[in-house]
Backbone as a ProteinNet text record, in pm:
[ID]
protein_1_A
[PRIMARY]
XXXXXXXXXXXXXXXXXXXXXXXXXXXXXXXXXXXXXXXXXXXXXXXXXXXXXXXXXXXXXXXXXXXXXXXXXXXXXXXXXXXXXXXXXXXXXXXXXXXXXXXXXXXXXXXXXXXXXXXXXXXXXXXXXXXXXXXXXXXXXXXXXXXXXXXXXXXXXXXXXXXXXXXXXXXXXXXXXXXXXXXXXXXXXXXXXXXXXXXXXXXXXXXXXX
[TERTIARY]
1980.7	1847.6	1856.6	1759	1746.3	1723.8	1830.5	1772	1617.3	1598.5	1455.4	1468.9	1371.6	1403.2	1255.9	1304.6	1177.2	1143.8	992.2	956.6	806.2	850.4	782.7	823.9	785.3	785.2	835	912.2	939.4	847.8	801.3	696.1	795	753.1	843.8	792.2	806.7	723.2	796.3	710.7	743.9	718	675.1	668.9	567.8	552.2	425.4	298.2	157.7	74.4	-46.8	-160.1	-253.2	-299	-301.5	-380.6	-504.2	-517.9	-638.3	-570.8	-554.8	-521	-404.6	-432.5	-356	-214.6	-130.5	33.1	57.7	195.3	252.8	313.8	301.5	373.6	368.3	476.7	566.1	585.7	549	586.1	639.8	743.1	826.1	752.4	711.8	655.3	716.9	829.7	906	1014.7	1139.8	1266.4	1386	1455	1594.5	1674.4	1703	1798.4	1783.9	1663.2	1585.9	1581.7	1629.2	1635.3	1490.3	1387.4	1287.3	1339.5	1224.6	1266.6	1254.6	1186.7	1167	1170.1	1180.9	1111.3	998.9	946.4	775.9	733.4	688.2	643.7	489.7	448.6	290	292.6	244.7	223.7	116.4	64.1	-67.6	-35.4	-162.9	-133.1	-248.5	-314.4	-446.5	-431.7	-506.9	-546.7	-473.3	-439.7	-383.3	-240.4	-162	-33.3	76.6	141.3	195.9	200.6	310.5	223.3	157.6	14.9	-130.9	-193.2	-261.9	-365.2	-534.5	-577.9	-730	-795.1	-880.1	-1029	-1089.6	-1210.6	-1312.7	-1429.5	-1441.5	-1452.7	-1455.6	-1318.8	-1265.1	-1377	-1441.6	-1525.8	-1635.6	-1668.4	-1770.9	-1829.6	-1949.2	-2098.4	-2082.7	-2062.1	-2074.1	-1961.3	-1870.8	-1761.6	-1712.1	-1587	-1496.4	-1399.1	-1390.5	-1304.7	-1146.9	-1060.4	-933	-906	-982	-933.6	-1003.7	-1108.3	-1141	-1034.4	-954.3	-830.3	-777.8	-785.2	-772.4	-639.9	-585.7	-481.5	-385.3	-355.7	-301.4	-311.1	-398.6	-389.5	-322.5	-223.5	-74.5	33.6	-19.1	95.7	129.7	286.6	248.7	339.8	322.7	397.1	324.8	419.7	364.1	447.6	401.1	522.2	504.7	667.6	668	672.5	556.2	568.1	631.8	718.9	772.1	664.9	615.4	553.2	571.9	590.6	663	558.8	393.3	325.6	395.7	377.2	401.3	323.3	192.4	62.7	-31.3	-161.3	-265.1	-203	-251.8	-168.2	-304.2	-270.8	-374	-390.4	-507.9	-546.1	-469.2	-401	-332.8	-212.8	-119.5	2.6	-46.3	-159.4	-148.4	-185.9	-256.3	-288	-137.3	-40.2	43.8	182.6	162.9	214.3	163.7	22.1	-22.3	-120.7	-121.9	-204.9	-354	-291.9	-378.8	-476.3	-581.1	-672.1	-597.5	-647	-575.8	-437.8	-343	-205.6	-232.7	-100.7	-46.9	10.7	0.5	46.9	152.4	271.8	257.5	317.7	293	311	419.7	545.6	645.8	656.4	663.1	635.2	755.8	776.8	851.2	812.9	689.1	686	758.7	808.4	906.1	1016.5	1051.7	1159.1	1093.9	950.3	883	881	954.4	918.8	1080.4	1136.7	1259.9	1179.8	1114.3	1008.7	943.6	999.9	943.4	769.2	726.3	610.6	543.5	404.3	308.2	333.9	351.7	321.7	190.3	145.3	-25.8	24.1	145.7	182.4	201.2	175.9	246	172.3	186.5	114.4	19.5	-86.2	-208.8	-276.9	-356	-470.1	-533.4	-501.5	-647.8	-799.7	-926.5	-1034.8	-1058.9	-1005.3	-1051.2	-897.3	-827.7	-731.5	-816.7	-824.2	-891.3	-994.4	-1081.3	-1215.1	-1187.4	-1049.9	-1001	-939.7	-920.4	-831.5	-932.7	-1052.7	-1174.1	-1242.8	-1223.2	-1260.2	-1195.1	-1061.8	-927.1	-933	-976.3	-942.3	-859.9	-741.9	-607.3	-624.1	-578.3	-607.5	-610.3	-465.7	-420.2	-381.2	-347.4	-296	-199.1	-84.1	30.1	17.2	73	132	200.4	291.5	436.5	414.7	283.8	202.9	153.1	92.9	-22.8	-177.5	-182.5	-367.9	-346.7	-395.7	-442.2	-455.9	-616.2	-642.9	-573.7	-619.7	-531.3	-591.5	-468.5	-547.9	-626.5	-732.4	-873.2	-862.5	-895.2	-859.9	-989.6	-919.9	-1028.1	-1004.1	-1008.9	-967.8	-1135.7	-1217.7	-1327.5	-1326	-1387.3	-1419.3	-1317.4	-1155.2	-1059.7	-1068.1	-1122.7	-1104.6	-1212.4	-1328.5	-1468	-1445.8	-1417.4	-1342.7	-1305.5	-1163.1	-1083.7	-1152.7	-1212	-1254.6	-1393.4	-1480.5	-1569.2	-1554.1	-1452.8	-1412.4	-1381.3	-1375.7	-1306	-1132.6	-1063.3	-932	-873.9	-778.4	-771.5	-623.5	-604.4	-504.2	-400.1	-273.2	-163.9	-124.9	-92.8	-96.9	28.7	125.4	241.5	377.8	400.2	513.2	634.7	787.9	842.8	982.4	927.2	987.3	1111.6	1206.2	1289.2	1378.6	1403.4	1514.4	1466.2	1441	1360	1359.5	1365.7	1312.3	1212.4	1185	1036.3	1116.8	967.5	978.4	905.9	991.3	857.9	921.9	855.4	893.3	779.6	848.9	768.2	710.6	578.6	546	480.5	512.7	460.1	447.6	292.8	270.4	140.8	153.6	59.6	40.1	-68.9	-145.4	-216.4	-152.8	-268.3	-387.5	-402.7	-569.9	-661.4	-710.5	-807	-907.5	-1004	-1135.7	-1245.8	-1301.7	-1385.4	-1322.2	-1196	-1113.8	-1133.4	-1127.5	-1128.3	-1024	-904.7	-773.1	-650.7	-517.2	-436.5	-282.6	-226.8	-84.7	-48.2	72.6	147.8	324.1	363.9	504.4	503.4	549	578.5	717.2	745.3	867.2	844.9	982.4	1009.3	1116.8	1056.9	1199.4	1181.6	1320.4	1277.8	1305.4	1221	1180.2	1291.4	1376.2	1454.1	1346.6
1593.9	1544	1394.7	1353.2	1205.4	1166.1	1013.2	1000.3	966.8	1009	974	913	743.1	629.4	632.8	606.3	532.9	428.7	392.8	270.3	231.4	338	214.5	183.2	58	-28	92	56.6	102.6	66.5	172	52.6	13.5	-75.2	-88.9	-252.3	-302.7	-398.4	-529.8	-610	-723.2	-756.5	-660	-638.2	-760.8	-763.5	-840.7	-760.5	-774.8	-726.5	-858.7	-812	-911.4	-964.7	-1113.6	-1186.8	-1091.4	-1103.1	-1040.8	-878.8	-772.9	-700.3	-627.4	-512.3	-514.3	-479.4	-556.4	-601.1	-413.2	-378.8	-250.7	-222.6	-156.1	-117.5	7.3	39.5	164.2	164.9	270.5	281	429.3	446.6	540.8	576.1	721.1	778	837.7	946.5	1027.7	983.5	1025.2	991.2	1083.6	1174	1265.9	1161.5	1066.9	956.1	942	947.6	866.3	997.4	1095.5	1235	1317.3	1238.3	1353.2	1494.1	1543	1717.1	1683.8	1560.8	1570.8	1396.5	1388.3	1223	1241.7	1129.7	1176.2	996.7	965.9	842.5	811.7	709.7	683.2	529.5	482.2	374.9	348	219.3	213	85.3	117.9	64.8	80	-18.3	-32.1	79.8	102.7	188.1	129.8	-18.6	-104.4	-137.9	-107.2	-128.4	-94	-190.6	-158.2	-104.6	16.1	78.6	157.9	129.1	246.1	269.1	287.2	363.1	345.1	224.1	195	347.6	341.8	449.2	391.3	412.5	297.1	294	385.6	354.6	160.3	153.3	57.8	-80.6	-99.8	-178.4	-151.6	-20	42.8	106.8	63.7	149.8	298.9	366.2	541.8	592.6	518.9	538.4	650.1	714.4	850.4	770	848.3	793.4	850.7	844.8	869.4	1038.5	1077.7	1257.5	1316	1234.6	1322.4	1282.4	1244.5	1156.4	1304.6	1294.7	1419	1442.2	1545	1572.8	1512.5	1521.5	1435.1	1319	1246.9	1099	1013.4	1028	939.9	1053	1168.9	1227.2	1251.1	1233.8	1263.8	1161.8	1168.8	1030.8	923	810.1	648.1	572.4	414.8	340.5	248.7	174.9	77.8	-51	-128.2	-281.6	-378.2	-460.7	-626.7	-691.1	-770.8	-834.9	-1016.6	-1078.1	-1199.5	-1344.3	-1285.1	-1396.3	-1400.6	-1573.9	-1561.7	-1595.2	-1626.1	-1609.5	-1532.8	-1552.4	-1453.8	-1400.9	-1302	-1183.7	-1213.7	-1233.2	-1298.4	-1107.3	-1135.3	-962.4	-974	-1087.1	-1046.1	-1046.9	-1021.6	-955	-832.9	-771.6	-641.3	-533.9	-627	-588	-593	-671.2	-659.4	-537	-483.4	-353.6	-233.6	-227.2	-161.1	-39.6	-82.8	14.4	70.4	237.8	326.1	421.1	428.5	500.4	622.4	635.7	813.2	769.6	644.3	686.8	562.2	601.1	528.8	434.2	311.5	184	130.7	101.3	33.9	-77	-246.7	-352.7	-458.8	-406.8	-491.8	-648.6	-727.4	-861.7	-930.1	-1057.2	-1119.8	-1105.8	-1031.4	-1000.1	-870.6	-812.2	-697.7	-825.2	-910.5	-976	-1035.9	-1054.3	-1124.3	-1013.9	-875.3	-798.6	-813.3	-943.4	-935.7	-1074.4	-1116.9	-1218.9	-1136.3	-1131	-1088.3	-1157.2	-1303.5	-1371.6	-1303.9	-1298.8	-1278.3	-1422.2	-1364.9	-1489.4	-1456.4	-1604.9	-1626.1	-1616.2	-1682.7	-1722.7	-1611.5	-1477.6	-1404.3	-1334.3	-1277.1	-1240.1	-1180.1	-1182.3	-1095.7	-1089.4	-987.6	-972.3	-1103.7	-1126.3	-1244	-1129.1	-1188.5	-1107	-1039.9	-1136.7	-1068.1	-985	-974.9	-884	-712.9	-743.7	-660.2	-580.7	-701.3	-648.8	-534	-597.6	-549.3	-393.5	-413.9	-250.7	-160.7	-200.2	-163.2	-87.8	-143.9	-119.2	6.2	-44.6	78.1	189.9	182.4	306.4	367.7	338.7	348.3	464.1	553.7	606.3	558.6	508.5	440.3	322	251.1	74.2	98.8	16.2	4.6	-168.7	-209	-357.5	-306	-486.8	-474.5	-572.5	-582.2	-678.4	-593.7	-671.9	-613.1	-631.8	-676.4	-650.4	-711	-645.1	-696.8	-801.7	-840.6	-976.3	-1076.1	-1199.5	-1342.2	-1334.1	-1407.6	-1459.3	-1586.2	-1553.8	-1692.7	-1699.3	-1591.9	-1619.1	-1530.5	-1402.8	-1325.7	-1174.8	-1167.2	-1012	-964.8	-983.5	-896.3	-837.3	-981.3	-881.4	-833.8	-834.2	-787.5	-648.3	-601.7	-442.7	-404.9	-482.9	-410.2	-384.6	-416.3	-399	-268.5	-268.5	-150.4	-28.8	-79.6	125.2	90.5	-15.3	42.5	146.4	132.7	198.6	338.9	350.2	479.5	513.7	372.9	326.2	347.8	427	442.6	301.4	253.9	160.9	176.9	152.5	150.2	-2.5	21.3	-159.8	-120.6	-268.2	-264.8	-230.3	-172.1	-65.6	-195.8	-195.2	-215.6	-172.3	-225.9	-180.4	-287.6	-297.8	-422.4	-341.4	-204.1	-70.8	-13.5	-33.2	12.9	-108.4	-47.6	-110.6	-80.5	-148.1	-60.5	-0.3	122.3	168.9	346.4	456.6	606.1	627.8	701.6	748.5	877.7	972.5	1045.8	1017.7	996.9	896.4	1008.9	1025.2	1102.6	998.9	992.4	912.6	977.1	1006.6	1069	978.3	977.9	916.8	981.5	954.1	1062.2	1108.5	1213.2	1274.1	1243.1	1143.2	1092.2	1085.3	1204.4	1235.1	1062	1060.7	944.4	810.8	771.9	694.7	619.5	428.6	399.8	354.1	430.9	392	457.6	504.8	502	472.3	487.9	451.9	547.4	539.2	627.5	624	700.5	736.1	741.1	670.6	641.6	700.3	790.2	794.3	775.5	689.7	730.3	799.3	874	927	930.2	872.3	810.8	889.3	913.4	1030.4	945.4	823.1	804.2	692.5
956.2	922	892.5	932.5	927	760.5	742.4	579.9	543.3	378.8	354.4	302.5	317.1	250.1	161.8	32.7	-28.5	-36.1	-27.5	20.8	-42.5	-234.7	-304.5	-391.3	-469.8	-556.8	-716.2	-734.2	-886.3	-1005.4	-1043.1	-1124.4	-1317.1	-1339	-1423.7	-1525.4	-1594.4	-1707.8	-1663.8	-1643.3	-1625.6	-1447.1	-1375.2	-1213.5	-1196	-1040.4	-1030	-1005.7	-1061.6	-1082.4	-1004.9	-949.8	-917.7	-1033	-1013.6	-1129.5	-1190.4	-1292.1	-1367	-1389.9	-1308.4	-1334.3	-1451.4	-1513.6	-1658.5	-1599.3	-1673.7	-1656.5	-1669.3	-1588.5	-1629.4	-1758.6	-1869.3	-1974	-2011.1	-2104.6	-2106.7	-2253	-2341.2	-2468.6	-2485.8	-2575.4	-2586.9	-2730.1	-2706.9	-2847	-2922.6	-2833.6	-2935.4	-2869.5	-2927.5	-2849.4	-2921.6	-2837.3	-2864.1	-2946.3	-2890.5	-2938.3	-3069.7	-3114.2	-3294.3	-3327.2	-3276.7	-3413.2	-3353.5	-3234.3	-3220.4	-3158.1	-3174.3	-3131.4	-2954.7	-2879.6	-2747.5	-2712	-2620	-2519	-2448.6	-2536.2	-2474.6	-2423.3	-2339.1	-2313.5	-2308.8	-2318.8	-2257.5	-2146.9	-2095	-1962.2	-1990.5	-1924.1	-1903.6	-1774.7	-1708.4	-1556.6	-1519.8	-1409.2	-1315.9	-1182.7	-1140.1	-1035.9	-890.1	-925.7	-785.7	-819.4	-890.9	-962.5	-844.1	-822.9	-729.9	-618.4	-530.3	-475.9	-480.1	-395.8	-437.4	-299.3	-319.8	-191.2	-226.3	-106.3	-148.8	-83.7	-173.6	-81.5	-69.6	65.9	91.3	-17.2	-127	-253.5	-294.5	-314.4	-325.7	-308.7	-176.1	-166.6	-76.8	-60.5	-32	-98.1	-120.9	-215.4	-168.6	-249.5	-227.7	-102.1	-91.1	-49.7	-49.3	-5.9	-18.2	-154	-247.8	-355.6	-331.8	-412.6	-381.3	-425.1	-427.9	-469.1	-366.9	-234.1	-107.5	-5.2	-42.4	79.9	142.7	255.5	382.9	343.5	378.8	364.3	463.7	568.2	662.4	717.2	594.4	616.4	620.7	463.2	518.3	477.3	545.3	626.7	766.8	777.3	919.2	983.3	1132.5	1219.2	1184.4	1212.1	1185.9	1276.9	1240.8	1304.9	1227.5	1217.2	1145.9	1243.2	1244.2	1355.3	1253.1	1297.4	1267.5	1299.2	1228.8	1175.7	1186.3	1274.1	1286.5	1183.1	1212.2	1113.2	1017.3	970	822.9	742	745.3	714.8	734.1	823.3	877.9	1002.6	980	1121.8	1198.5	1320.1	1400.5	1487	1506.4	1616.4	1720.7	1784.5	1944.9	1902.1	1768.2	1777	1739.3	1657.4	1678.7	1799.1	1901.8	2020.5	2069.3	2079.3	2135	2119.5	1961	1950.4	2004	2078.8	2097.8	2033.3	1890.2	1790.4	1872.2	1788.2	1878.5	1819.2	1850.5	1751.5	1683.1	1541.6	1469	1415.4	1485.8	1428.8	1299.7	1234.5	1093.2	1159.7	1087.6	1114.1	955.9	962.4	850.1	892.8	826.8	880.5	805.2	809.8	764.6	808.1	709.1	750.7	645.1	605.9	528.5	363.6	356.4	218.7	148.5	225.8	175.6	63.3	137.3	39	-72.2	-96.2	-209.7	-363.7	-316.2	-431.8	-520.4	-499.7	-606.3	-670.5	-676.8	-758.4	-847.4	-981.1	-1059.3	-1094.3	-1033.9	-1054.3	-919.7	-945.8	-809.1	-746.2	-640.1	-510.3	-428.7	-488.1	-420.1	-277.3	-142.7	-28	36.4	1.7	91.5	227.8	345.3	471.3	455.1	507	487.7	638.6	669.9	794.3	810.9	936.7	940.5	917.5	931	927.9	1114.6	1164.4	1304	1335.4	1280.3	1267.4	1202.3	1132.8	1047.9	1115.8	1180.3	1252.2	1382.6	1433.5	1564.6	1508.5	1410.3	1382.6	1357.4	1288.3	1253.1	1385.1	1470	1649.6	1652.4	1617.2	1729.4	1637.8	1497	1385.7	1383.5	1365.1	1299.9	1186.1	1158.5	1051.8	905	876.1	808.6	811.6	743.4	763.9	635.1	646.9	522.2	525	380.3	413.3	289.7	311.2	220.2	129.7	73	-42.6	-160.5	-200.6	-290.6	-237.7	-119.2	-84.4	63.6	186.7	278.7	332	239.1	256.9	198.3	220	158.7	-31.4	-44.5	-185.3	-199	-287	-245.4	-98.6	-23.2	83	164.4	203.9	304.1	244.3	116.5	72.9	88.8	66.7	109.3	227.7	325.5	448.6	552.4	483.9	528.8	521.1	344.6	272.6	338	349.4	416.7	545.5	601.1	758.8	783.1	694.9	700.6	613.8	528.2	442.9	524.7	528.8	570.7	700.8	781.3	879.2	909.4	755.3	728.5	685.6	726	762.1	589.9	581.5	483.1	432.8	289.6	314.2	208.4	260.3	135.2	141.7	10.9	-33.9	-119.8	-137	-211.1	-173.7	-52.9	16.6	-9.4	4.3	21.3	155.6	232.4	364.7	399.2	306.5	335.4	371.2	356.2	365.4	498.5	574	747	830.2	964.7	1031	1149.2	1258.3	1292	1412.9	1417.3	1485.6	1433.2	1445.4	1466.3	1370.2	1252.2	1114.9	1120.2	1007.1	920.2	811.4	806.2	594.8	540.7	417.4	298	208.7	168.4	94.3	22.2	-102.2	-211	-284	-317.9	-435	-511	-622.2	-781.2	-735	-772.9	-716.5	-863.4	-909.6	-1018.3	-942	-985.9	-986.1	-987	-882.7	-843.7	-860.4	-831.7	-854.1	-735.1	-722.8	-599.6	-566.8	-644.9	-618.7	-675.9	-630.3	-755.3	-693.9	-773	-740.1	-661.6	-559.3	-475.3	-529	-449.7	-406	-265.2	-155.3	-60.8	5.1	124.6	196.2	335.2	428.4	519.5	543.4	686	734.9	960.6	944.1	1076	1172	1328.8	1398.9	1490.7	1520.8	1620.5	1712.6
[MASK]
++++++++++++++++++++++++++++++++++++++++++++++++++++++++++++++++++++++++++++++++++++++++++++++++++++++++++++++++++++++++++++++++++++++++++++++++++++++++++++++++++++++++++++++++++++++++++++++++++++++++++++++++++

């Protein structure tokens, strides 16, 4: 059997988090060690913390929220494309992988290496909008990136996300794909089922079909 790589983000205090959004933290309530009878923890974390999974919720009025997410949405075959932009992913390299209506896309680019920066980096790859628009066309089921959002920062994160959920296109944001390379995988990728949520964190795997 082929290995299964994981390919998300550890979440853990001090990570990078989007500006504004609440920082990851971790408090230990009871503890074996200090004489408790158990180890009990509490977290607190945003809905976009690392890696997560938008619903078109997210930036669509009356949207599908993240607890109607189909079951075989990001399960299933995928492919992982290289990614050569190092800015806006322009639509004619993703025309040039060939993306095809229904399948999983996830889009490894040079930001896989930005997640040993403990600081957010404003610089990292994002969709151009007519990137976006064009996938919006082809309906991809899914879309992955190896960021924290799609769009640019101060940049084109709206009508990048409106693009894609308005589409139906469901999106994982945050992946770390520096452990892969492209090509046909199996992805299991769950995200918390929180009732009317327009978002929550995942656990991400590949495992590669050859």
């Amino acid at each position: 059997m082929s290995e299964i790589v994981d390919v998300s983000v550890p979440l853990r205090e001090g990570m990078p988090v989007w500006p504004g959004d609440a920082p990851f933290g971790i408090r230990r309530v009871s503890d074996i060690e200090k004489g408790d009878h158990d180890t009990l923890s509490e977290f607190c974390l945003g809905t976009h913390t690392g890696t997560h999974v938008d619903a078109p919720a997210h930036f669509v009025a009356g949207g599908p929220t993240i607890d109607s997410l189909p079951p075989d949405a990001l399960v299933g075959e995928c492919r992982v494309l290289d990614i050569e932009a190092r800015e806006a992913v322009p639509a004619e390299e993703l025309r040039a992988h060939g993306v095809r209506p229904g399948e999983r896309i996830l889009l490894k680019s040079r930001n896989s290496a930005l997640w040993a920066d403990d600081a957010f980096r404003e610089d990292f790859t994002y969709l151009s909008t007519e990137a976006a628009e064009w996938l919006a066309e082809v309906r991809p089921t899914c879309v992955g990136v190896d960021y924290l959002s799609v769009g640019g920062f101060h940049r084109n994160g709206t009508p990048v996300h409106r693009a894609l959920l308005g589409a139906g296109i469901w999106v994982i944001e945050g992946l770390d794909l520096s452990g892969v390379g492209p090509g046909r995988y199996e992805l299991l990728c769950l995200p918390l089922r929180v009732a009317g949520a327009e978002g929550a964190p995942a656990r991400a795997y590949l495992r590669s079909l050859g």
